[in-house]
KETI-943273 format. One record per atom (N, C-alpha, C, O): residue in one letter; atom name; x, y negated, z negated. Coordinates in Angstrom, 2 decimals. Each point is the difference from the previous one (the first is absolute). Example, Ala and Ser with C-alpha at 12.3 -4.5 7.8 and 13.67 -1.06 7.14 Angstrom:
BEGIN
resn_name_px_py_pz
a_N_13.19_5.69_-7.80
a_CA_-0.89_-1.19_0.00
a_C_0.90_-1.20_0.00
a_O_1.04_0.02_-0.66
s_N_-1.39_-1.07_1.38
s_CA_0.82_-1.19_-0.06
s_C_-0.77_-1.09_-0.73
s_O_0.51_-1.11_-0.17
% end
This chain:
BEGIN
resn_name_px_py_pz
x_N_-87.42_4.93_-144.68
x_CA_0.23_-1.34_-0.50
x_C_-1.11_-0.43_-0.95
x_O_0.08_-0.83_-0.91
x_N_-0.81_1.32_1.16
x_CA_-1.46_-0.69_-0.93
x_C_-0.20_1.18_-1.25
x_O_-0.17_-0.30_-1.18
x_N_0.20_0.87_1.40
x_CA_-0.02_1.24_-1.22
x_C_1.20_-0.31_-1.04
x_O_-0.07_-0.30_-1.20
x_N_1.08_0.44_1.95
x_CA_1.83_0.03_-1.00
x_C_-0.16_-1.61_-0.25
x_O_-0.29_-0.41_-1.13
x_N_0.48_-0.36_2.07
x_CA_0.53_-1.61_-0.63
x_C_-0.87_-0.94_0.15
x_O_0.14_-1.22_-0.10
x_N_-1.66_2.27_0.52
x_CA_-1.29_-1.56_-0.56
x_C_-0.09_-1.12_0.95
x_O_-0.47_-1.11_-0.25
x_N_1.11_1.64_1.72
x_CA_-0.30_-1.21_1.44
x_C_-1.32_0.40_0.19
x_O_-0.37_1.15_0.19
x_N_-0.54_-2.47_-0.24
x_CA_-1.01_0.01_0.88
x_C_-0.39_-0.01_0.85
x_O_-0.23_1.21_-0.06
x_N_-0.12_-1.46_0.95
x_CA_-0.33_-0.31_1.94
x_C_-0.35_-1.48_-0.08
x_O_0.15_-0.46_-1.13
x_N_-0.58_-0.45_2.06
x_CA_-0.74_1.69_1.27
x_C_1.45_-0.40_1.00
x_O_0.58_-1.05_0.28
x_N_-0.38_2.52_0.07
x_CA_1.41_0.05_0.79
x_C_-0.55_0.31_1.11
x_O_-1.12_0.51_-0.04
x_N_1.70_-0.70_1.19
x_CA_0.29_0.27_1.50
x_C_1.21_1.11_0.51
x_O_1.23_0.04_-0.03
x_N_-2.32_0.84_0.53
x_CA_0.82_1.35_0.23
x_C_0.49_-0.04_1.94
x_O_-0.76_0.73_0.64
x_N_1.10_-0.96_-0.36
x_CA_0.34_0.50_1.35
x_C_0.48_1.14_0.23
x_O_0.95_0.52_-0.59
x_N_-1.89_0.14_1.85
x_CA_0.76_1.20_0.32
x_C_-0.27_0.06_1.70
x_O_-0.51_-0.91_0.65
x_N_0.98_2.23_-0.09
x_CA_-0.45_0.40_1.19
x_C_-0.91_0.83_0.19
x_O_-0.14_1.05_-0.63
x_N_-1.01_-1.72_2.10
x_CA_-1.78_0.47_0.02
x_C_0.17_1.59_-0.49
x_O_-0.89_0.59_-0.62
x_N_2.16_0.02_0.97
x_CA_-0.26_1.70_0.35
x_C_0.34_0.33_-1.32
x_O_-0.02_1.23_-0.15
x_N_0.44_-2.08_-1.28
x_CA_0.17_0.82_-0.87
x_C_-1.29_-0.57_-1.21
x_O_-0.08_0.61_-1.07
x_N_-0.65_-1.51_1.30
x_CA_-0.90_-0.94_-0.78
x_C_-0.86_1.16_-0.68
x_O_-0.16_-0.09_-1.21
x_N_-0.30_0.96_1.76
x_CA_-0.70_1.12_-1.09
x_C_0.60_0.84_-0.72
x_O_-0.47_0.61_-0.96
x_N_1.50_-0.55_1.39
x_CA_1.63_0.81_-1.48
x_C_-0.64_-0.98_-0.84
x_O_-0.94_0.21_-0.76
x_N_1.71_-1.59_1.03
x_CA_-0.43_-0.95_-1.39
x_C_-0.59_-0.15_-0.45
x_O_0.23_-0.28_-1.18
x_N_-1.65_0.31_1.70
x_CA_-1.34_-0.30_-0.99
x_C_0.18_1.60_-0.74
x_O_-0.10_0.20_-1.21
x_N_0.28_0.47_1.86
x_CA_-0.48_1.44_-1.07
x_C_1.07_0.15_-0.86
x_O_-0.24_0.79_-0.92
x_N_1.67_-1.44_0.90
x_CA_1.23_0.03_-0.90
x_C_-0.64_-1.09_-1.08
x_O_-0.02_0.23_-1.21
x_N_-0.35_-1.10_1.64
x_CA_-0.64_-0.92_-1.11
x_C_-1.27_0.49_-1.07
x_O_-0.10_-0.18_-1.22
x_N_-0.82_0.89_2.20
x_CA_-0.87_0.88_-0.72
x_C_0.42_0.87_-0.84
x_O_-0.33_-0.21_-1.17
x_N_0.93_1.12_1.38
x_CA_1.11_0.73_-0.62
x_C_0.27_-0.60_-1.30
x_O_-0.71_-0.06_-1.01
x_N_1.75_-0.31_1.22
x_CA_1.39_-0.95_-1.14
x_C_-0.92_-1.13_-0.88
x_O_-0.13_-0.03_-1.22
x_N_-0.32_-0.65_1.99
x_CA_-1.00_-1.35_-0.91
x_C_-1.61_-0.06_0.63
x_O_-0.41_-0.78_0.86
x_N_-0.27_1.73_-1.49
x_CA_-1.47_-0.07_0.40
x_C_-0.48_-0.86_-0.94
x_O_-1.18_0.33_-0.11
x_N_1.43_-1.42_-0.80
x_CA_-0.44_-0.64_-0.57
x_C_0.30_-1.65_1.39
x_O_-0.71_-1.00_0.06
x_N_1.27_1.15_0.33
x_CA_0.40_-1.56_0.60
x_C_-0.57_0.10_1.11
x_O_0.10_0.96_0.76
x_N_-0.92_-2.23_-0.53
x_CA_-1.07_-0.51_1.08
x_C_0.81_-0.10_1.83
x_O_0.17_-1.06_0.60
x_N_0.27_2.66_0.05
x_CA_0.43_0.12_1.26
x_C_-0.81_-0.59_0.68
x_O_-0.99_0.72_0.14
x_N_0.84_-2.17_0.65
x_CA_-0.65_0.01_1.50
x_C_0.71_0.04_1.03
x_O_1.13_-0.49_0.03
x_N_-1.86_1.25_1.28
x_CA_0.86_0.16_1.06
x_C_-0.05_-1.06_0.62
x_O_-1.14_-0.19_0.42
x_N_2.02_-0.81_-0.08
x_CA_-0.61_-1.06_1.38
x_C_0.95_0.18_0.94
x_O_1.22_-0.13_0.13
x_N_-2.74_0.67_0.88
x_CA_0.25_0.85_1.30
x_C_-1.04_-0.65_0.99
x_O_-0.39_-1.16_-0.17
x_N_-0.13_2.10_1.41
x_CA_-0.71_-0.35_0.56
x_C_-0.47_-1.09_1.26
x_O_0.90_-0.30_0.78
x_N_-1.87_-0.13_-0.61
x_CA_-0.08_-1.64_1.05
x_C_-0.48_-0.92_-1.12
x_O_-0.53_0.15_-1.10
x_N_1.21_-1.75_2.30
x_CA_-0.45_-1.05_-0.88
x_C_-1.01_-0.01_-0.83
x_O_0.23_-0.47_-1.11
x_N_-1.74_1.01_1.42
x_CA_-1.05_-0.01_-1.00
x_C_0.06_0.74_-1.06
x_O_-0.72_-0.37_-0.92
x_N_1.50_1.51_0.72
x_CA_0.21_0.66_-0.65
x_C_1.07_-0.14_-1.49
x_O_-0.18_0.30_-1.18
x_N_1.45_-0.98_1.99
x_CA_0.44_-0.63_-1.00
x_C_-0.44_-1.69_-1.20
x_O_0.21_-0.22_-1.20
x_N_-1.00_-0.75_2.51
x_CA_-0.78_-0.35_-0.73
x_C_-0.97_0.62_-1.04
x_O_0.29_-0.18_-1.18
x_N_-1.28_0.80_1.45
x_CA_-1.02_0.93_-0.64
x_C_1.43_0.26_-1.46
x_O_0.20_-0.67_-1.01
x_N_0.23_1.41_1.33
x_CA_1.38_0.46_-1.16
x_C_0.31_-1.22_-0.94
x_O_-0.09_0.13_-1.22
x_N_0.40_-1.15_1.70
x_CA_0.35_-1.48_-0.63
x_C_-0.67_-0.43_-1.00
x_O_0.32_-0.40_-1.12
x_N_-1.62_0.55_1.83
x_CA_-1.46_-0.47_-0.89
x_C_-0.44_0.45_-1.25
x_O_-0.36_-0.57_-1.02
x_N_0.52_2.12_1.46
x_CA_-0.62_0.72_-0.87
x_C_0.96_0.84_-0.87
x_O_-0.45_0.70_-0.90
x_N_1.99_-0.79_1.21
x_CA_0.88_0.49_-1.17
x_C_0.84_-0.85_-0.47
x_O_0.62_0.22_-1.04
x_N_-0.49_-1.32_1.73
x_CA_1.43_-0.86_-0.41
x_C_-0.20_-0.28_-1.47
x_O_1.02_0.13_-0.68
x_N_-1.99_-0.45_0.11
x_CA_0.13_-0.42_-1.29
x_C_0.45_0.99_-1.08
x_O_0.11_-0.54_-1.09
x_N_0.25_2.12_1.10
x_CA_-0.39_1.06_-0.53
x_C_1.46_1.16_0.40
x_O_0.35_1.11_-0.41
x_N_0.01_-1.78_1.08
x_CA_1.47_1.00_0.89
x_C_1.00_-0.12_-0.72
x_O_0.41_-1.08_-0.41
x_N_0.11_2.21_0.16
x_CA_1.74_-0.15_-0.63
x_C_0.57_0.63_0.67
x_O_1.12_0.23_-0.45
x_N_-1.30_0.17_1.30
x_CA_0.98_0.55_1.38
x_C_-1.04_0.51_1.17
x_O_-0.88_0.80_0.34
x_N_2.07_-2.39_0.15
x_CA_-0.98_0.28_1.99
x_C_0.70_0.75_0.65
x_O_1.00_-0.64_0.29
x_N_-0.94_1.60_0.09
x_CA_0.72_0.86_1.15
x_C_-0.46_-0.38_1.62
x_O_-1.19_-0.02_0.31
x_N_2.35_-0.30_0.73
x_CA_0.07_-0.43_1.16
x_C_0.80_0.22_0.45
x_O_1.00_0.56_-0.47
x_N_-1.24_-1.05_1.91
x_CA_1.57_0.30_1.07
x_C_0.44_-1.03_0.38
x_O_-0.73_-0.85_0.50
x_N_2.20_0.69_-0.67
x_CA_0.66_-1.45_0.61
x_C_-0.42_-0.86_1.38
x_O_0.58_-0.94_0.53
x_N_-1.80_1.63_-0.17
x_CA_-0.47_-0.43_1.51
x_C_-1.08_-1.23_-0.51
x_O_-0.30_-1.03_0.61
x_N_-0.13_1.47_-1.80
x_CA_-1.61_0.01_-0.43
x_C_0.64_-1.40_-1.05
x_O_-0.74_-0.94_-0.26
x_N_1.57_0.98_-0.03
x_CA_0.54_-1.42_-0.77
x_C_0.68_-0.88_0.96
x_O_0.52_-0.91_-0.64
x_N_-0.39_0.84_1.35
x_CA_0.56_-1.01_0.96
x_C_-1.39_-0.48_0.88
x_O_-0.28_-1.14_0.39
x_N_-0.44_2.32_-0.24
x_CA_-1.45_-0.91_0.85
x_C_-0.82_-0.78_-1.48
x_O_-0.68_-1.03_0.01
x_N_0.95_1.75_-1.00
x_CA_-0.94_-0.82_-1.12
x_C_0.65_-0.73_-1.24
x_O_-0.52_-0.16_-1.11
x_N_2.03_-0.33_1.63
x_CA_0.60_-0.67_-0.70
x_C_-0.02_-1.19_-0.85
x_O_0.67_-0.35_-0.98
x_N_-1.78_-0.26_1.74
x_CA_-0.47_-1.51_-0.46
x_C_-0.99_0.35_-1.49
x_O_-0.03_-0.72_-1.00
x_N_-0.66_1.88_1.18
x_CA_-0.90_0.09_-1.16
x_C_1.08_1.02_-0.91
x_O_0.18_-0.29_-1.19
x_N_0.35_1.17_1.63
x_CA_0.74_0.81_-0.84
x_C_1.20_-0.56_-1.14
x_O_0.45_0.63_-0.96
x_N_-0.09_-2.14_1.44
x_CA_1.15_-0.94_-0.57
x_C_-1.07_-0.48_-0.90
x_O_0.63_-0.50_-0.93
x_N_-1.90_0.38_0.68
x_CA_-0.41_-0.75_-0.69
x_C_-0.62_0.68_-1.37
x_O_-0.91_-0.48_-0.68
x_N_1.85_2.14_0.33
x_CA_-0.65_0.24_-1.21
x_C_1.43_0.17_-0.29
x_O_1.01_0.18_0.68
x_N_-1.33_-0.34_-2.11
x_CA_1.44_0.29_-0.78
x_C_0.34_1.26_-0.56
x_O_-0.32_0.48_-1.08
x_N_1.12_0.06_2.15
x_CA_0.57_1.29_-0.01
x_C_0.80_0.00_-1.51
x_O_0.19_-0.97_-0.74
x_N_0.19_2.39_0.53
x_CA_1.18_-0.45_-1.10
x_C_0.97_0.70_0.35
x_O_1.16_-0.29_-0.29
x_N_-1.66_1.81_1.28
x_CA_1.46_0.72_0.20
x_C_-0.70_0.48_2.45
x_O_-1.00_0.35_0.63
x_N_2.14_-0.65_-0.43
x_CA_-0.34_0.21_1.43
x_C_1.21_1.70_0.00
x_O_1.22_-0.02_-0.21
x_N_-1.95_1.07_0.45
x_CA_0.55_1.59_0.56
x_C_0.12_0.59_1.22
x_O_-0.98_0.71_0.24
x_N_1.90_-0.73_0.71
x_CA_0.41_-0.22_1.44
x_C_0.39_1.47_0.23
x_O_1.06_0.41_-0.49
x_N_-1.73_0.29_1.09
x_CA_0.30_1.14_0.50
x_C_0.25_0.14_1.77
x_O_-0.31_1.02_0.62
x_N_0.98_-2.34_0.08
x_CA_0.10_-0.13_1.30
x_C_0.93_-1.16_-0.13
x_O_-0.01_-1.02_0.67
x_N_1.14_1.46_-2.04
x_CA_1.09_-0.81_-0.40
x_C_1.04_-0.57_1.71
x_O_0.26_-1.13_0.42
x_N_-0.10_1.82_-0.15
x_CA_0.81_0.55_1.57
x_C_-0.38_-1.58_0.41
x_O_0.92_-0.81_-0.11
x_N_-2.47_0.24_0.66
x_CA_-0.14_-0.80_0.79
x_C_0.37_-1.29_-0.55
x_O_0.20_-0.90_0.81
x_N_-0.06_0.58_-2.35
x_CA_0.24_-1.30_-1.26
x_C_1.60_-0.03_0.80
x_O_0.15_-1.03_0.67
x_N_0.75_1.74_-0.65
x_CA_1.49_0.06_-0.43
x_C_0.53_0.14_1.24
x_O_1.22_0.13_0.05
x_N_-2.18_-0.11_1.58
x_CA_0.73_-0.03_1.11
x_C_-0.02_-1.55_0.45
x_O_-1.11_-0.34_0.41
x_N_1.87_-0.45_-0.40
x_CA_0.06_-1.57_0.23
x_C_0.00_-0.17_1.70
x_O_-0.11_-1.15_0.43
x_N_0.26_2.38_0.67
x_CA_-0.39_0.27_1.07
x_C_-1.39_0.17_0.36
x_O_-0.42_0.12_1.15
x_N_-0.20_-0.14_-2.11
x_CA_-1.63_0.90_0.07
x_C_-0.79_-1.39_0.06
x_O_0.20_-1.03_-0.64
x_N_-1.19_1.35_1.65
x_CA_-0.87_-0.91_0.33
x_C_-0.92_-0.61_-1.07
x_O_-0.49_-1.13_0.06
x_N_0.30_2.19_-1.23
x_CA_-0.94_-0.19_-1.13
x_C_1.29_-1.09_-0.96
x_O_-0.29_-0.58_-1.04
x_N_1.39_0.52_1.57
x_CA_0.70_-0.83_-1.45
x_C_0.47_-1.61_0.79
x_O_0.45_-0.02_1.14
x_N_-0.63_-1.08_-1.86
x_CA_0.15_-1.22_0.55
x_C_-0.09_-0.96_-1.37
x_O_0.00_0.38_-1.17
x_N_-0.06_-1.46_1.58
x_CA_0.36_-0.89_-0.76
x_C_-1.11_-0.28_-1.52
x_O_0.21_-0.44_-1.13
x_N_-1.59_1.05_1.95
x_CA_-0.92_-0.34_-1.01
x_C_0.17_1.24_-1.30
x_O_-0.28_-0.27_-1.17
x_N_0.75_1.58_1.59
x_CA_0.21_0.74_-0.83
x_C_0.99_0.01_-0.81
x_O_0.09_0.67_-1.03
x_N_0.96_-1.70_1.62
x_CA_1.33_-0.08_-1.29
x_C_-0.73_-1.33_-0.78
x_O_0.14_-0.13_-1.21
x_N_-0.63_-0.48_1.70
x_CA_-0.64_-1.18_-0.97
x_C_-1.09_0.54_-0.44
x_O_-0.96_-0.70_0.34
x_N_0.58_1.78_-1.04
x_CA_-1.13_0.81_-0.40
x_C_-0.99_-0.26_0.31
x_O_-0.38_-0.26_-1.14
x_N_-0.69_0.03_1.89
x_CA_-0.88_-0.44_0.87
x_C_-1.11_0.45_0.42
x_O_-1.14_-0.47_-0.04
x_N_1.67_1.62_0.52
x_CA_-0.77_1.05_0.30
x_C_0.24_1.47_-1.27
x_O_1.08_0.45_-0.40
x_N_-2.42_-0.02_0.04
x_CA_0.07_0.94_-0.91
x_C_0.81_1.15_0.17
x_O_0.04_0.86_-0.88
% end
Protein backbone atom coordinates (compact mmCIF):
# COMPACT_ATOMS: atom_id res chain seq x y z
CA UNK A 1 0.00 0.00 0.00
CA UNK A 2 2.63 2.56 0.69
CA UNK A 3 5.05 1.76 -2.06
CA UNK A 4 2.14 1.23 -5.10
CA UNK A 5 -0.59 3.92 -3.85
CA UNK A 6 1.45 6.24 -1.39
CA UNK A 7 -0.74 5.21 2.12
CA UNK A 8 1.02 6.38 4.92
CA UNK A 9 0.60 5.01 8.52
CA UNK A 10 0.85 4.80 11.20
CA UNK A 11 -1.44 1.67 10.84
CA UNK A 12 -2.40 -0.95 13.42
CA UNK A 13 -1.55 -4.44 12.64
CA UNK A 14 -3.23 -7.11 14.69
CA UNK A 15 -2.20 -10.48 14.81
CA UNK A 16 -1.86 -13.71 16.93
CA UNK A 17 1.08 -13.84 19.98
CA UNK A 18 2.33 -17.22 18.07
CA UNK A 19 2.69 -15.64 14.69
CA UNK A 20 4.04 -11.83 15.76
CA UNK A 21 7.72 -12.72 14.70
CA UNK A 22 6.59 -14.05 11.00
CA UNK A 23 5.43 -10.38 10.88
CA UNK A 24 8.05 -8.37 12.07
CA UNK A 25 10.54 -10.36 9.86
CA UNK A 26 7.80 -10.26 6.73
CA UNK A 27 7.89 -6.55 7.31
CA UNK A 28 11.67 -6.54 7.50
CA UNK A 29 11.76 -8.38 4.50
CA UNK A 30 9.11 -6.59 2.09
CA UNK A 31 9.42 -2.86 3.72
CA UNK A 32 12.73 -2.40 5.67
CA UNK A 33 12.38 1.15 5.13
CA UNK A 34 9.05 1.56 7.45
CA UNK A 35 9.40 2.21 11.21
CA UNK A 36 8.08 -1.75 12.61
CA UNK A 37 7.43 -1.46 16.48
CA UNK A 38 6.47 -4.46 18.31
CA UNK A 39 3.93 -3.62 21.15
CA UNK A 40 4.26 -6.57 23.24
CA UNK A 41 5.29 -7.38 26.58
CA UNK A 42 4.05 -6.01 30.46
CA UNK A 43 2.41 -2.84 31.30
CA UNK A 44 5.88 -1.09 31.79
CA UNK A 45 6.99 -2.20 28.83
CA UNK A 46 4.41 -1.10 26.64
CA UNK A 47 4.42 2.15 28.32
CA UNK A 48 8.34 2.43 27.98
CA UNK A 49 7.22 1.59 23.98
CA UNK A 50 4.61 4.62 24.03
CA UNK A 51 7.16 7.05 25.19
CA UNK A 52 9.84 6.36 23.35
CA UNK A 53 8.34 5.30 19.79
CA UNK A 54 4.91 6.64 19.45
CA UNK A 55 5.98 9.70 17.81
CA UNK A 56 8.12 7.85 15.01
CA UNK A 57 5.91 4.47 14.25
CA UNK A 58 4.26 3.65 11.01
CA UNK A 59 3.35 0.32 11.94
CA UNK A 60 2.63 -0.96 15.48
CA UNK A 61 2.39 -4.63 15.42
CA UNK A 62 0.19 -6.32 18.38
CA UNK A 63 -2.20 -8.81 19.54
CA UNK A 64 -5.93 -8.25 19.82
CA UNK A 65 -5.44 -8.99 23.64
CA UNK A 66 -2.91 -6.09 23.91
CA UNK A 67 -5.54 -3.51 22.28
CA UNK A 68 -8.39 -4.10 24.32
CA UNK A 69 -6.20 -3.82 27.69
CA UNK A 70 -4.63 -0.55 26.03
CA UNK A 71 -7.51 0.71 24.21
CA UNK A 72 -8.01 4.00 25.86
CA UNK A 73 -4.46 5.18 24.71
CA UNK A 74 -4.42 3.16 21.47
CA UNK A 75 -7.95 5.15 20.24
CA UNK A 76 -6.11 8.17 20.76
CA UNK A 77 -3.64 8.11 17.71
CA UNK A 78 -4.84 8.49 14.35
CA UNK A 79 -4.53 5.34 12.69
CA UNK A 80 -5.11 5.48 8.94
CA UNK A 81 -5.33 1.75 8.02
CA UNK A 82 -6.21 -0.97 10.96
CA UNK A 83 -4.74 -4.97 9.43
CA UNK A 84 -6.58 -7.85 11.31
CA UNK A 85 -5.04 -11.05 11.09
CA UNK A 86 -7.53 -12.67 13.95
CA UNK A 87 -10.39 -11.52 11.43
CA UNK A 88 -12.47 -14.79 12.85
CA UNK A 89 -12.98 -12.95 16.38
CA UNK A 90 -14.38 -9.11 14.50
CA UNK A 91 -17.18 -11.26 12.45
CA UNK A 92 -18.34 -13.79 15.30
CA UNK A 93 -21.37 -11.61 16.87
CA UNK A 94 -21.39 -14.78 19.48
CA UNK A 95 -17.82 -13.98 20.57
CA UNK A 96 -17.22 -12.44 23.77
CA UNK A 97 -14.63 -9.94 22.14
CA UNK A 98 -17.70 -8.46 19.83
CA UNK A 99 -20.45 -6.10 21.54
CA UNK A 100 -21.85 -3.02 21.21
CA UNK A 101 -18.77 -0.83 21.67
CA UNK A 102 -17.12 -2.52 18.68
CA UNK A 103 -20.01 -1.99 16.18
CA UNK A 104 -20.02 1.68 17.34
CA UNK A 105 -16.21 1.70 16.60
CA UNK A 106 -14.92 2.26 19.96
CA UNK A 107 -12.66 0.09 20.60
CA UNK A 108 -9.60 -0.15 18.12
Amino acid sequence: LRHVYGFAGPSLVVVPLSTIGAWQREFARWTPSLNVVQYTGDALSRRVCRRYEAGSVEVLLTTYELTLKDREVLAGIPWRQLIVDEGHRLKNAASQHFDARTRAGTIP
